[in-house]
DRENMI-450021 format. One record per residue: residue in three letters; x, y, z of N, C-alpha, C in turn. Coordinates in steps of 0.001 Angstrom, whole numbers, plus 500000, padded with zeros to 6 digits. Layout:
ALAXYZXYZXYZ/...
//
This chain:
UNK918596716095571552918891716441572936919140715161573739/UNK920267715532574603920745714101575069919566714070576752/UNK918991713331577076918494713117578015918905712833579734/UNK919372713594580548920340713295581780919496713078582722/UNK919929712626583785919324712340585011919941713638586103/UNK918881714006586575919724715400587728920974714790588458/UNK920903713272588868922191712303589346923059712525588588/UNK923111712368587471924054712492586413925058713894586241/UNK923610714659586658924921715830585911925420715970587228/UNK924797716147588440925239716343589931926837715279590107/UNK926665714188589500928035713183589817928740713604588922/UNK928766714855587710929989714453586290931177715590587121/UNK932182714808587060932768715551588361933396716933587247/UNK934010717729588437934702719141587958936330718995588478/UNK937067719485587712938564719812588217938697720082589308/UNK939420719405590151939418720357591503940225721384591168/UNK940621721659590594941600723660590608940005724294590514/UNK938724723644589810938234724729589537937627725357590455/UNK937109724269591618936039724738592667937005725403593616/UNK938675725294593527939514726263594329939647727393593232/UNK938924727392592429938834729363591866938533729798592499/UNK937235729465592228935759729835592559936095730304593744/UNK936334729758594910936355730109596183937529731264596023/UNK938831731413595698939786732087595935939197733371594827/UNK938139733274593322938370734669592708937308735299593398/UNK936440734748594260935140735068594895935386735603596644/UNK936050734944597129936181734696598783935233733733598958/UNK934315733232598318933706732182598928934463730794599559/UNK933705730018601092934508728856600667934809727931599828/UNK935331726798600534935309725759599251933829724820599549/UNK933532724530600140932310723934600205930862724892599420/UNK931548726054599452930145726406599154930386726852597621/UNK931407726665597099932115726903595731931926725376595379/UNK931980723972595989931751722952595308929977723103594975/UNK929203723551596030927839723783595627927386724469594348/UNK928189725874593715928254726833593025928267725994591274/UNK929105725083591972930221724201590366928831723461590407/UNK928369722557591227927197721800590990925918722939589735/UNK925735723962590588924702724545590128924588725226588603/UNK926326725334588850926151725926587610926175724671586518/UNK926778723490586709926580722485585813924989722465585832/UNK924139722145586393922668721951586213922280723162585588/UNK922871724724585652922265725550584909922755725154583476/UNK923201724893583168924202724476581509923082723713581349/UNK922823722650582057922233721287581616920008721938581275/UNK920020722593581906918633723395582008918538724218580720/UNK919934725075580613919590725505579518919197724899577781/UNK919572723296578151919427722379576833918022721829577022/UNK917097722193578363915923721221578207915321722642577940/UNK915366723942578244914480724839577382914336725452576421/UNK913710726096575475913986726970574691914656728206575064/UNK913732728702576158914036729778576928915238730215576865/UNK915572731599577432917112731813578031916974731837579152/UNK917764731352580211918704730872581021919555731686581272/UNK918971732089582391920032733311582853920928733060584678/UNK922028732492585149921971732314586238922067733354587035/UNK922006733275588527922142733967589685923702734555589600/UNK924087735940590371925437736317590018926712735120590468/UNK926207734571591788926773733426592646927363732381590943/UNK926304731909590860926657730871589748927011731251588354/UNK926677731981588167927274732708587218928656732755587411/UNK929688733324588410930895733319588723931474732191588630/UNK930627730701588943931342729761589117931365729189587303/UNK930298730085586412930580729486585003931812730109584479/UNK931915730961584678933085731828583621934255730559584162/UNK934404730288585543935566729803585895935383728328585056/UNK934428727602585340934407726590583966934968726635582683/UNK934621727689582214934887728231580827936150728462580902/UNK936783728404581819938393728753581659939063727304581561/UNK938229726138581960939091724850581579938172724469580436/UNK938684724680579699938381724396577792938121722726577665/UNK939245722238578057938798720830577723937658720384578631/UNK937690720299579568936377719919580764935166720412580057/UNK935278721674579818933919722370579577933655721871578114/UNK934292721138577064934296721087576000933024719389576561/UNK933809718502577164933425717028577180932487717855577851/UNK932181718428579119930857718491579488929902718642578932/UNK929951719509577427928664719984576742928548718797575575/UNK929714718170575502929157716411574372928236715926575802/UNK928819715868577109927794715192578485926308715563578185/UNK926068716622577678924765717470577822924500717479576548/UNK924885717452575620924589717354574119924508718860573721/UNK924647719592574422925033721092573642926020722122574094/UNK926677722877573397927663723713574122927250725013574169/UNK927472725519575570926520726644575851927706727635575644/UNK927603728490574657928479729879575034927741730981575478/UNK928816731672576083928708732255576914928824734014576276/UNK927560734451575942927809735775575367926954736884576070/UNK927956737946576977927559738813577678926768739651576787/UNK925852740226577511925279742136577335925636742821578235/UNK926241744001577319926650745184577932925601745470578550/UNK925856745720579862924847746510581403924238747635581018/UNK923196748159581128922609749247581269923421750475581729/UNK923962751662581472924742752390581779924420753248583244/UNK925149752987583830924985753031585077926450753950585851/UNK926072754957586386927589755685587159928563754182588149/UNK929727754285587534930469752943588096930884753335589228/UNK930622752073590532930474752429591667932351753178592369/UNK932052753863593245933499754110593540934119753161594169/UNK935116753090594649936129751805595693935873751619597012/UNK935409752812597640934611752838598572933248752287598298/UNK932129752076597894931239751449597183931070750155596876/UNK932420750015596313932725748658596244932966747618597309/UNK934009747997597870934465747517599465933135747570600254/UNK932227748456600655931059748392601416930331747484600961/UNK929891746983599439929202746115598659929945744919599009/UNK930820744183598939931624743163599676931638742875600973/UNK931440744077601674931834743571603229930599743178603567/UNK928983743613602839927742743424603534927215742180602963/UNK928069741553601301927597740478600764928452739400601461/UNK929528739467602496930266738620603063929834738213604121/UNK929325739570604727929396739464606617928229739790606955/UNK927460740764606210925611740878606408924776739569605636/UNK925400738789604373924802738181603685923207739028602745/UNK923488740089602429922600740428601606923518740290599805/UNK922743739779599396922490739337598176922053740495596901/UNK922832740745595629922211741605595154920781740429594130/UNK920026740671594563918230739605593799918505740278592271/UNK918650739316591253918038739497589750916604739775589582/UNK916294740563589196914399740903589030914404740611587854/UNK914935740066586728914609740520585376913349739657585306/UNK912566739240584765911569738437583886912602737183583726/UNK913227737183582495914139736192582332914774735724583352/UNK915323735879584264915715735179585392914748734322586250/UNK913666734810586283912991734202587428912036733609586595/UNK911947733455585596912048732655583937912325731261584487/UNK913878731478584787914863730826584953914444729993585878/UNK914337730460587463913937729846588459912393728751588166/UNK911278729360587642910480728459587147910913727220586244/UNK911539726926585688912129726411584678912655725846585367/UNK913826725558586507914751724915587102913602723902588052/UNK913071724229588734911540723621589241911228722772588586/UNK910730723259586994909898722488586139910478721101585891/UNK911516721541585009912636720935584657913886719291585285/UNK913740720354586124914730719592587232914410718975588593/UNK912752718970588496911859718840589868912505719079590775/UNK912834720374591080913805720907592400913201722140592629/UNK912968722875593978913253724567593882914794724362593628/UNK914355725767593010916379726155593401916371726638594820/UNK917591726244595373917976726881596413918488728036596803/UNK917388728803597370917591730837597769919191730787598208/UNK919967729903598523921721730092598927921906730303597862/UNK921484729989596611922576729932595216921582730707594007/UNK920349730894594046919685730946593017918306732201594052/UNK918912733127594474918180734635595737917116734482594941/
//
């Protein structure tokens, strides 16, 4: 395991197309999409100092897939970190899929009310202990509810 400094991974820079995904596949801005790219690099980098799984917040989570779409970046980042994290979903719990109306209301209150859908799992807040431990940081409730 390669050993980083939280400086380190916070300075290994990102594409700028990517943190203009993030903001444009999300609506988020760009400032708060460069925060997202940060976090989710430190979640990558967290997941090599635990055994654990590592599960991020939906926020950062969004900003990994968009990583994962620049192959080469994301390739040197994980020689940066000494491991390459793939990325393998579980199918959701089966659940009636929300209607479009549903949807749109779920957007307009995570935009303009700022409510947040909170991860409860165990493993997530797993996660949050671990990022603390780890990274002598809280995570920050903007990126990590």
């Amino acid at each position: 395991m390669i050993q980083r400094t939280l400086e380190e991974i916070d300075s290994y820079k990102v594409p700028e197309y990517l943190v203009e995904r993030v903001a444009e596949h999300n609506g988020y801005s760009l400032e708060y999409s460069q925060m997202l790219a940060r976090e989710a690099k430190r979640m990558l980098y967290l997941t090599t100092l635990t055994p654990e799984a590592t599960v991020p917040s939906y926020a950062v989570d969004m900003a990994w897939h968009e990583m994962i779409v620049f192959t080469k970046w994301y390739e040197e980042y994980a020689v940066f970190i000494g491991k390459f994290i793939h990325h393998i979903p579980e199918k959701p719990p089966a659940v009636p899929r929300p209607s479009l109306f549903e949807k749109v209301i779920r957007v307009i209150r995570e935009k303009f009310v700022e409510t947040k859908e909170v991860p409860d799992s165990p493993a997530y807040k797993k996660t949050k202990e671990n990022y603390e431990r780890y990274l002598k940081e809280k995570p920050d409730k903007q990126y990590w509810p």
